[in-house]
PLY file of the C-alpha trace (Angstrom):
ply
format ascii 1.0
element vertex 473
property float x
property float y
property float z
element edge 472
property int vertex1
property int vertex2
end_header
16.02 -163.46 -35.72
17.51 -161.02 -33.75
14.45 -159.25 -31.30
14.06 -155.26 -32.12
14.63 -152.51 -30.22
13.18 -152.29 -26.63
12.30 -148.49 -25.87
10.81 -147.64 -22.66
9.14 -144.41 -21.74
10.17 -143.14 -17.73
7.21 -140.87 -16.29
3.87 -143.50 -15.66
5.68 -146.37 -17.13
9.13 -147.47 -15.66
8.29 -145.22 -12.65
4.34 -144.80 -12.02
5.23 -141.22 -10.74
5.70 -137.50 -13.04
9.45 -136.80 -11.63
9.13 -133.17 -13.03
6.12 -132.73 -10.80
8.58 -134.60 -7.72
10.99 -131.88 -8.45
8.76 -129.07 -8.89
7.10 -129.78 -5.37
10.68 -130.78 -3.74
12.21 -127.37 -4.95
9.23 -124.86 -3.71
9.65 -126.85 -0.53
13.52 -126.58 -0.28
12.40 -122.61 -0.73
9.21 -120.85 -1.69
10.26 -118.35 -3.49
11.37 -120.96 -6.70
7.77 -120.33 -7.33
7.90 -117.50 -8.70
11.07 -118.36 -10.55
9.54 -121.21 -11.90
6.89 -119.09 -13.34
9.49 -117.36 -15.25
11.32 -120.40 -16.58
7.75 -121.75 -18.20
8.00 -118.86 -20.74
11.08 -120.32 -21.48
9.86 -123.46 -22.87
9.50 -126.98 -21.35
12.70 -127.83 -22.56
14.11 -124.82 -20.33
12.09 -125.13 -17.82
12.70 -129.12 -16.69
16.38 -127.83 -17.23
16.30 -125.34 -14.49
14.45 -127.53 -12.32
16.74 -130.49 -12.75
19.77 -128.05 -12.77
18.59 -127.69 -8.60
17.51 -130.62 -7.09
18.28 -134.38 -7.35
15.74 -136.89 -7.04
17.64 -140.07 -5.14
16.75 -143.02 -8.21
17.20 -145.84 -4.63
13.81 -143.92 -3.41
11.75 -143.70 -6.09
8.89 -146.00 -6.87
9.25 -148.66 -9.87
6.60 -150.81 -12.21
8.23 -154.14 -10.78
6.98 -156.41 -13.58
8.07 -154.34 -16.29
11.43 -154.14 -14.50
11.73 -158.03 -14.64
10.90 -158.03 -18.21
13.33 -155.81 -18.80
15.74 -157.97 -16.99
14.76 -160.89 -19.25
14.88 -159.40 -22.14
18.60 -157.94 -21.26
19.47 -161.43 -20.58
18.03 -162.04 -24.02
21.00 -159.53 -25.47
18.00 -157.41 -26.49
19.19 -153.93 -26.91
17.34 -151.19 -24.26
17.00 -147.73 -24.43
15.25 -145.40 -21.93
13.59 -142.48 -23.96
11.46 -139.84 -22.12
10.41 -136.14 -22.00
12.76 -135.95 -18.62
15.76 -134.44 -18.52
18.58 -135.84 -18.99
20.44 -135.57 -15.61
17.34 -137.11 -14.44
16.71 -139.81 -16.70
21.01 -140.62 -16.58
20.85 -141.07 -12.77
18.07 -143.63 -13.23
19.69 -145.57 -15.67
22.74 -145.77 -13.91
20.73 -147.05 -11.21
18.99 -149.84 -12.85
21.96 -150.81 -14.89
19.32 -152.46 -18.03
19.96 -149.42 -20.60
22.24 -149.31 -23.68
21.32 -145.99 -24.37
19.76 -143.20 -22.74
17.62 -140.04 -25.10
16.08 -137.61 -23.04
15.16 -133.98 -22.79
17.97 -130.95 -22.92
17.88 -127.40 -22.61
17.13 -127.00 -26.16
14.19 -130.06 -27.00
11.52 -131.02 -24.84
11.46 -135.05 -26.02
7.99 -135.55 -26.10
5.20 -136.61 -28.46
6.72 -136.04 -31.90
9.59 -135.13 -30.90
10.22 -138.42 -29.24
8.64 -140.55 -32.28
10.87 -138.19 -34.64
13.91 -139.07 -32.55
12.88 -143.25 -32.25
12.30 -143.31 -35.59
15.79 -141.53 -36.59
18.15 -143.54 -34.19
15.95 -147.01 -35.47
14.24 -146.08 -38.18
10.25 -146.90 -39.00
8.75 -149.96 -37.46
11.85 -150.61 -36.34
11.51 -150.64 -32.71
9.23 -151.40 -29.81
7.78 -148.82 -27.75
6.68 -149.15 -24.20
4.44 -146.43 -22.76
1.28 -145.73 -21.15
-0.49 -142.57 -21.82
-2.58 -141.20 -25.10
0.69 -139.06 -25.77
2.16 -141.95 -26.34
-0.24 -142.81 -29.21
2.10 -140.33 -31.61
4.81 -143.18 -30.89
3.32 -146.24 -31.06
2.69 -145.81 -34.57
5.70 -145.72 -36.12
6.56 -148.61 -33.69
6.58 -152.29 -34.96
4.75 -152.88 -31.54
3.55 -151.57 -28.10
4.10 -152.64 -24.82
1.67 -151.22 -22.67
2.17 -150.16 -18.99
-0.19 -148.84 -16.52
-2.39 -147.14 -18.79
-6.39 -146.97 -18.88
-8.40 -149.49 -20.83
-8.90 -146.95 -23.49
-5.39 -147.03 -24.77
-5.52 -150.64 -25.29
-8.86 -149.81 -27.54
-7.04 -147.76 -29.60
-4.22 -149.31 -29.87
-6.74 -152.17 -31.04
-8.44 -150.48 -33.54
-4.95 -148.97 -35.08
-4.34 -152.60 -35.15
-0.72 -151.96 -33.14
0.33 -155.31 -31.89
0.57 -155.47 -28.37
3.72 -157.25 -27.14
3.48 -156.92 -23.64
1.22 -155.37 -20.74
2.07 -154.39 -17.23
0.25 -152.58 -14.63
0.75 -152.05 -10.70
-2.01 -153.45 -8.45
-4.34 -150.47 -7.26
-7.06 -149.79 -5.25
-8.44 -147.10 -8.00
-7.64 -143.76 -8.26
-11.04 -142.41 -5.63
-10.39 -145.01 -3.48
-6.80 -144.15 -2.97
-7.56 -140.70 -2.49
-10.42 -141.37 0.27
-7.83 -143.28 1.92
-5.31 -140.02 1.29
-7.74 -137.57 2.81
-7.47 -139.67 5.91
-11.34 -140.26 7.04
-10.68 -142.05 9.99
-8.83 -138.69 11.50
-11.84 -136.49 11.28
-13.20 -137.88 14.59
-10.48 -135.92 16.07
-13.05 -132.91 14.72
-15.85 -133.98 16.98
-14.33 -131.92 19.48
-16.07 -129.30 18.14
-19.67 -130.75 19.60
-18.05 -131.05 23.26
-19.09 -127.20 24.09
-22.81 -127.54 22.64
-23.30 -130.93 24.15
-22.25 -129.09 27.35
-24.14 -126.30 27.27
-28.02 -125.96 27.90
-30.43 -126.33 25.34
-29.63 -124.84 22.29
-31.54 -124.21 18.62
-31.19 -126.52 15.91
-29.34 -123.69 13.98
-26.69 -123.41 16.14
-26.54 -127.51 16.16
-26.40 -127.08 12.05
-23.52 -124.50 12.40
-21.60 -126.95 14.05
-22.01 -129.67 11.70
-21.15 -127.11 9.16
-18.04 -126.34 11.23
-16.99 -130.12 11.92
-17.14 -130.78 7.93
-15.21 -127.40 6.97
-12.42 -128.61 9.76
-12.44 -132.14 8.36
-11.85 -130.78 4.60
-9.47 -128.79 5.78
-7.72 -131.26 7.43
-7.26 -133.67 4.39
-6.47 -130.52 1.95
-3.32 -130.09 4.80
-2.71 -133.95 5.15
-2.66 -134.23 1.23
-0.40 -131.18 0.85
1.98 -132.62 3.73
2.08 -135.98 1.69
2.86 -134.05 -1.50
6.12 -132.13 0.27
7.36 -135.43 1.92
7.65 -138.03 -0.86
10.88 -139.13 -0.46
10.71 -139.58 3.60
7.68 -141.77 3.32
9.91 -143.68 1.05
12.22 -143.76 3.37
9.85 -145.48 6.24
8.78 -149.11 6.61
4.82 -148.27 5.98
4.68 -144.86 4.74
6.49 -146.06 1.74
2.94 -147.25 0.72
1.01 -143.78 0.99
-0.92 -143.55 -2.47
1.21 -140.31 -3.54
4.34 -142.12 -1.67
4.06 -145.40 -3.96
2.89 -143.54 -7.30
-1.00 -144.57 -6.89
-2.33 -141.19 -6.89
-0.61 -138.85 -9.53
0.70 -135.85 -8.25
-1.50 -133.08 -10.28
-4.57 -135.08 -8.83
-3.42 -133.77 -5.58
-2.96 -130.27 -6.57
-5.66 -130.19 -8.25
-8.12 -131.78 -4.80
-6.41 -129.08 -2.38
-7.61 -125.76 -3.50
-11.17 -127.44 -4.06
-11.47 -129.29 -0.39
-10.55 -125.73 1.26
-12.50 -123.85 -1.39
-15.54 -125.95 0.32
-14.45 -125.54 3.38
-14.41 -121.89 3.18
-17.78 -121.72 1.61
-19.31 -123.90 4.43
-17.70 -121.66 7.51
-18.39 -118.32 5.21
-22.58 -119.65 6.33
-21.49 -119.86 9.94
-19.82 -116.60 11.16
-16.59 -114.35 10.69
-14.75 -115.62 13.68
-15.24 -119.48 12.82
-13.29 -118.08 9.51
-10.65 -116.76 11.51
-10.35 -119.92 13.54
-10.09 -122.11 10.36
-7.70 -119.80 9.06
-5.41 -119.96 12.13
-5.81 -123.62 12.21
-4.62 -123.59 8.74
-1.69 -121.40 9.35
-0.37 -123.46 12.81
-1.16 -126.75 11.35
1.25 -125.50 8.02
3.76 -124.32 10.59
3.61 -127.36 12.36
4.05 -129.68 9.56
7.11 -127.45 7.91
9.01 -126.95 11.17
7.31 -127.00 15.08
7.08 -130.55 15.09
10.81 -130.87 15.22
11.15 -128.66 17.77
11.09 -130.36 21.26
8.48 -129.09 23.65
6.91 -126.83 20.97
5.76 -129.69 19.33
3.61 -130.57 22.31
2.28 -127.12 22.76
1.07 -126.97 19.56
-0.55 -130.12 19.07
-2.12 -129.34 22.50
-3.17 -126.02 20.95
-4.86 -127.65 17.62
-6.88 -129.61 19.76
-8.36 -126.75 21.97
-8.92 -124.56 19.11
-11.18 -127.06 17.93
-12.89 -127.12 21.15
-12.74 -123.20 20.61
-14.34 -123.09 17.20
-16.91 -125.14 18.44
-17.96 -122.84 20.82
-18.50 -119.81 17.93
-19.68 -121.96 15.67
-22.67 -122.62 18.43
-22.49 -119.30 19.58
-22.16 -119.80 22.67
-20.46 -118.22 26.30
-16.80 -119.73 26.43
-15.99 -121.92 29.34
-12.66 -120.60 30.44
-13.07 -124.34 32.76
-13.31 -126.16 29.30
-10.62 -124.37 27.49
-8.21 -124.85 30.76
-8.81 -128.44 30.83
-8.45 -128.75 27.17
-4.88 -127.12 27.56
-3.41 -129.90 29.87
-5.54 -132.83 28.55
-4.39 -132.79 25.18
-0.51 -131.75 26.21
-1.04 -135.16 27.81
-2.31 -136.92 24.61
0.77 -134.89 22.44
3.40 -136.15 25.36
1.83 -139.54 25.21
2.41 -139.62 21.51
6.11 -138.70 21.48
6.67 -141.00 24.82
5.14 -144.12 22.24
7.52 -143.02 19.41
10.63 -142.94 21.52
9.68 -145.99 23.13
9.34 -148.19 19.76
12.84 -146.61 18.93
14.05 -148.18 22.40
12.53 -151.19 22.08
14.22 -151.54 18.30
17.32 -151.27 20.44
17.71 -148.05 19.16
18.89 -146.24 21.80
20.89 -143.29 20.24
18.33 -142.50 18.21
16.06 -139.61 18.42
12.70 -138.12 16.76
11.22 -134.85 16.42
13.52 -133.16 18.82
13.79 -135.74 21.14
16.18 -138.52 22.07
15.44 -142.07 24.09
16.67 -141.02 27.10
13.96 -138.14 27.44
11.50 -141.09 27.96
11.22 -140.45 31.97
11.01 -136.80 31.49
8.16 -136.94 28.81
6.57 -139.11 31.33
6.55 -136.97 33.93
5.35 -134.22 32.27
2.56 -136.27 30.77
1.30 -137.39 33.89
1.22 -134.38 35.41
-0.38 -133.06 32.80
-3.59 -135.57 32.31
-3.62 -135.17 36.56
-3.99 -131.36 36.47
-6.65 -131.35 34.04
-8.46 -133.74 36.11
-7.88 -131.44 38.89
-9.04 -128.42 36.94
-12.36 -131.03 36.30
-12.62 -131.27 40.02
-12.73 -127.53 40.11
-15.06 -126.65 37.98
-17.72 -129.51 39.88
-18.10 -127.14 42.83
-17.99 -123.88 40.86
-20.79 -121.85 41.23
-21.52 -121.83 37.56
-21.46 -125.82 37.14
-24.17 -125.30 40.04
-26.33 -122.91 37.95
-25.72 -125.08 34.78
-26.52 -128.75 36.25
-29.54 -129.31 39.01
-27.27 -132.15 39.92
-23.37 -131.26 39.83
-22.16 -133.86 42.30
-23.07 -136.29 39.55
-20.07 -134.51 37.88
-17.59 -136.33 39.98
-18.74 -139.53 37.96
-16.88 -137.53 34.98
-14.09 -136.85 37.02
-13.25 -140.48 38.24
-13.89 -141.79 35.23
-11.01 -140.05 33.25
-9.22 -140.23 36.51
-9.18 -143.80 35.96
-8.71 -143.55 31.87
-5.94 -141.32 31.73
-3.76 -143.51 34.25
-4.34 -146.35 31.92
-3.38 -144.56 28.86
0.03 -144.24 30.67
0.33 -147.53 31.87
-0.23 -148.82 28.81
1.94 -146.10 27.18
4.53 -147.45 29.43
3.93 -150.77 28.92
4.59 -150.01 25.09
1.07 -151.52 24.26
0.41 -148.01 22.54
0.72 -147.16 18.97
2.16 -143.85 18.21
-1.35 -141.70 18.31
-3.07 -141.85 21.62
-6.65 -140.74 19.64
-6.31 -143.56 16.99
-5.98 -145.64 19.78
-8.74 -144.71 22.16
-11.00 -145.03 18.55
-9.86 -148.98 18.58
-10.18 -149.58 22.80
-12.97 -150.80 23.97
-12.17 -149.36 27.40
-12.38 -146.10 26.15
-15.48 -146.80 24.16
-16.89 -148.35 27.95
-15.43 -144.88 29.53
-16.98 -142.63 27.49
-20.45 -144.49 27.80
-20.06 -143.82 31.81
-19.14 -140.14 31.48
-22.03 -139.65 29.00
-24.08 -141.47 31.74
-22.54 -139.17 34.85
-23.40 -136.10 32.86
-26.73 -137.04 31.87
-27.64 -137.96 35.95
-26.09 -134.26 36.73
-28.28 -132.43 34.28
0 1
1 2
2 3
3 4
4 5
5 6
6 7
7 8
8 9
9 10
10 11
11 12
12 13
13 14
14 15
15 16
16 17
17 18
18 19
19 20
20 21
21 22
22 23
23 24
24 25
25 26
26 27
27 28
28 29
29 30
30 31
31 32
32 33
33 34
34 35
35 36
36 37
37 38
38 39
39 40
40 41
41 42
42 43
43 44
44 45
45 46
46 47
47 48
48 49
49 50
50 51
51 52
52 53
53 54
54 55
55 56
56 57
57 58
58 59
59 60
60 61
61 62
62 63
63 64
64 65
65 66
66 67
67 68
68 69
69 70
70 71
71 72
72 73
73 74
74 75
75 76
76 77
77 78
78 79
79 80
80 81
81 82
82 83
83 84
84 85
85 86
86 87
87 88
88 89
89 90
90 91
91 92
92 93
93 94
94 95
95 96
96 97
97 98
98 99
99 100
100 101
101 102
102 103
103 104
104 105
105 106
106 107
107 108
108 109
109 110
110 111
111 112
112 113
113 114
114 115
115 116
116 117
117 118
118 119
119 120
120 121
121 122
122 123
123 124
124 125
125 126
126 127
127 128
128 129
129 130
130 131
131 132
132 133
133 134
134 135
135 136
136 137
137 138
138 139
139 140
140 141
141 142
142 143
143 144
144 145
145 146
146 147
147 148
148 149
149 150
150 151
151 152
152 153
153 154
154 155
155 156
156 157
157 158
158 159
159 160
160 161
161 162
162 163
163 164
164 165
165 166
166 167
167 168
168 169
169 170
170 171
171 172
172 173
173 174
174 175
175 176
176 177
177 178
178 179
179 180
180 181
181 182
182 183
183 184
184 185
185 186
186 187
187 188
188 189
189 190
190 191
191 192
192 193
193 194
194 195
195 196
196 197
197 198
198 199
199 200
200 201
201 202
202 203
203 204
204 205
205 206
206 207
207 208
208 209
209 210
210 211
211 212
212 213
213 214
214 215
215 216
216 217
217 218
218 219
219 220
220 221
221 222
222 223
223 224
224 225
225 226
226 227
227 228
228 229
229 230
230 231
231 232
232 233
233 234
234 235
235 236
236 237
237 238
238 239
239 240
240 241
241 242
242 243
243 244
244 245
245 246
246 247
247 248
248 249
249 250
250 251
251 252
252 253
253 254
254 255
255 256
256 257
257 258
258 259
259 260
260 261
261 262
262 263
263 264
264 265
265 266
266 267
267 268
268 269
269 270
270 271
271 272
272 273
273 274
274 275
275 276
276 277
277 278
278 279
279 280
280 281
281 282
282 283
283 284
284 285
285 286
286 287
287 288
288 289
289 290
290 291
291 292
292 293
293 294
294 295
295 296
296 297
297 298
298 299
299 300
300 301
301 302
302 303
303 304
304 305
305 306
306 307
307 308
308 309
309 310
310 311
311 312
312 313
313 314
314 315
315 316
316 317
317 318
318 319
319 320
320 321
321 322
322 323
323 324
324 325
325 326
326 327
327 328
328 329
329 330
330 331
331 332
332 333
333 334
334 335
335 336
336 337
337 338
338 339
339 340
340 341
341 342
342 343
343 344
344 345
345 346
346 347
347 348
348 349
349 350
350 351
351 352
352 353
353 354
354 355
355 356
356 357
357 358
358 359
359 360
360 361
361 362
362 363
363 364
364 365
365 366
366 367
367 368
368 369
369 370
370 371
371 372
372 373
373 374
374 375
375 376
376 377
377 378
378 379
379 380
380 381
381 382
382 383
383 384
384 385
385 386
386 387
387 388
388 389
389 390
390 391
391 392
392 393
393 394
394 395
395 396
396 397
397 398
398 399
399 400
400 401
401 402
402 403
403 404
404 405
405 406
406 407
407 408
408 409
409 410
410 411
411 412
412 413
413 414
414 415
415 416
416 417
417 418
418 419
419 420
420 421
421 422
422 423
423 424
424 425
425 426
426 427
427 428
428 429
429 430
430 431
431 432
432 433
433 434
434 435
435 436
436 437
437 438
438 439
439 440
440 441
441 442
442 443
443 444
444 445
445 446
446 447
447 448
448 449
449 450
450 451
451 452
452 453
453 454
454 455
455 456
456 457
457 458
458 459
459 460
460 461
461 462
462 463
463 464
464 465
465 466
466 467
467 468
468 469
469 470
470 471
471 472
């Protein structure tokens, strides 16, 4: 007996991602001001509206994220001379350059201009081209309920346990399951909001811990402030995952970014941004007007810097070097607080050491790969002994500025001990020479902070200058 109809659904099953919402966020980032257009085109209808979209961008089918077990039993049952159709609420244009892709399909029914093929309009169309009960259905959604009963049976692909309970009690025979191995949809996006990269926010403690005894208000503001930066943060690193879906495809590891590999669904994310900075606002509203501003700019130059500084060479640096400090910065009016123009000045050439150690790591790995015509961010392999330079000097000059500031008349007011402070000062003397060495040794991953978080030399370095500082107080 020859084997029925096998029709698979596109969006959450074949591919675990929504490719309208792909090309939604891939045209608004191609140009802005398709938002506004796109509001337009929803009073059009669906159908309309996944028509314009698709009529403007191209998603590249090689990139895109597949369920690979499905796909093999697809392949299987091709072998099998079973006859395949891909039927979804995509476009057409969309749903055509997939199939050519895959090469399993016999037929291909999809959305046009005129019907949005979804729901009943897709078990109305099944049931017209195969007639009732006379296919099987592979989806993964409660949409997809509509379907599976005029199916003779459902194949069901990365959906909740729920649709397998109703499928159960419809008493829909289940030919097949498939699913792709997750971590769960709040573990995912912890690991999306990027936890581990909030340290980078302690810099806003470094002017309280600095400055004389202060009240436990101003020690709550800044607590306040470090969680409002670190929600803001993951709101930006989310939204900056969102817009680059198809380069993290692209890379060996970022391929396998939750929104990158189809574990987190795209309207999750839009959905967690606006809330994350929503808190964040309410928590730095409680701490003053100019720790708002400060978030706000941080906001503004971290967007900037994610849509177009970072691939400008020597900008890239000075902005990085900038976030840094206006953490430092915030930290300061958060505690409310004199500013140190010592601290902000060393802040400056510190961290444009960290950003140039970063970029000298990344061009290094590409010269390593025997890559040596390659470039990133601006920058080609053969900068390597300039960024050096630069860096050095950098990380030596803010050691100098530290040197400074020890036999300044108001480090002698501050401290009843300031000579202590030169324990500080040879200390990172001796840390930042052996971020370089290492840096030039290519022992370095790309981030300079992630790595002083894993070194235990650091770890040993920053006990001694918490030690110094303690003696000179």
């Amino acid at each position: 007996m020859s084997l029925k109809p096998l029709c698979v659904d596109l969006d959450g099953s074949l591919t675990p991602i929504d490719t309208l919402w792909e090309g939604c966020l891939k045209l608004i980032r191609s140009n802005p001001a398709y938002l506004g257009k796109m509001l337009y085109w929803l009073f059009l209808g669906k159908a309309q509206f996944k028509q314009q979209v698709s009529k403007r961008i191209r998603l590249d089918p090689d990139l895109l994220p597949y369920t690979a077990t499905l796909l093999d039993y697809l392949r299987s049952q091709k072998q099998a001379g079973r006859h395949i159709c891909l039927v979804t609420a995509a476009n057409t244009e969309i749903a055509t350059a997939i199939a050519n892709k895959l090469g399993l399909f016999d037929k291909v029914l999809a959305s046009d201009g005129r019907t949005n093929l979804g729901g009943k309009a897709k078990s109305a169309r099944l049931v017209e081209e195969y007639g009732e009960n006379g296919f099987v259905y592979a989806g993964n959604a409660g949409v997809d309920m509509v379907v599976w009963r005029h199916a003779d049976a459902a194949i069901v692909v990365n959906a909740a346990p729920k649709i397998k309970r109703q499928l159960n009690r419809r008493n829909i025979k289940i030919e097949a399951e498939f699913s792709i191995a997750s971590d769960g949809l709040l573990r995912n996006l912890l690991r999306n909001m990027r936890p581990h990269q909030w340290a980078k926010n302690s810099l806003l403690f470094v002017p309280i811990f600095l400055a004389p005894t202060q009240p436990s208000s101003a020690w709550l503001n800044v607590v306040l402030g470090f969680i409002a930066f670190s929600l803001t943060a993951s709101s930006i690193y989310i939204i900056n995952d969102l817009f680059d879906l198809e380069a993290d495809r692209k890379h060996l590891t970022k391929r396998n970014r939750p929104f990158a590999s189809g574990a987190l669904p795209i309207p999750l994310g839009v959905t967690v941004i606006p809330l994350l900075l929503l808190i964040a606002g309410i928590l730095a509203w409680h701490i003053n007007s100019i720790f708002i501003l400060l978030l706000v700019f941080y906001v503004i130059l971290t967007t900037a810097y994610s849509i177009n500084l970072k691939l400008r060479a020597l900008v890239d640096v000075f902005t990085l070097a900038m976030l840094y400090t206006l953490r430092i910065i915030a930290g300061v009016f958060a505690a409310d607080i004199e500013v140190s123009h010592w601290l902000v000045a060393f802040s400056v050439f510190f961290f444009l050491s960290f950003a140039f150690a970063k970029r000298y790591s990344e061009l290094h790995n590409l010269a390593e790969a025997g890559d040596l015509t390659a470039g990133t961010r601006g920058y080609v392999v053969s900068d390597l002994p300039i960024i050096s330079l630069f860096g050095v000097t950098s990380s030596y000059l803010s050691i100098m500025i530290m040197i400074l500031y020890t036999h300044d008349l108001q480090a002698s007011l501050l401290y009843t001990e300031p000579m202590w402070l030169w324990g500080i000062s040879i200390v990172m003397l001796f840390w930042v020479s052996r971020i370089w060495l290492l840096a030039y040794r290519g022992h370095m991953d790309e981030d300079p902070v992630l790595f002083a978080l894993r070194d235990k030399m650091s770890y040993l370095a920053a006990f001694l200058v918490a030690i110094s500082f303690w003696l000179a107080r």
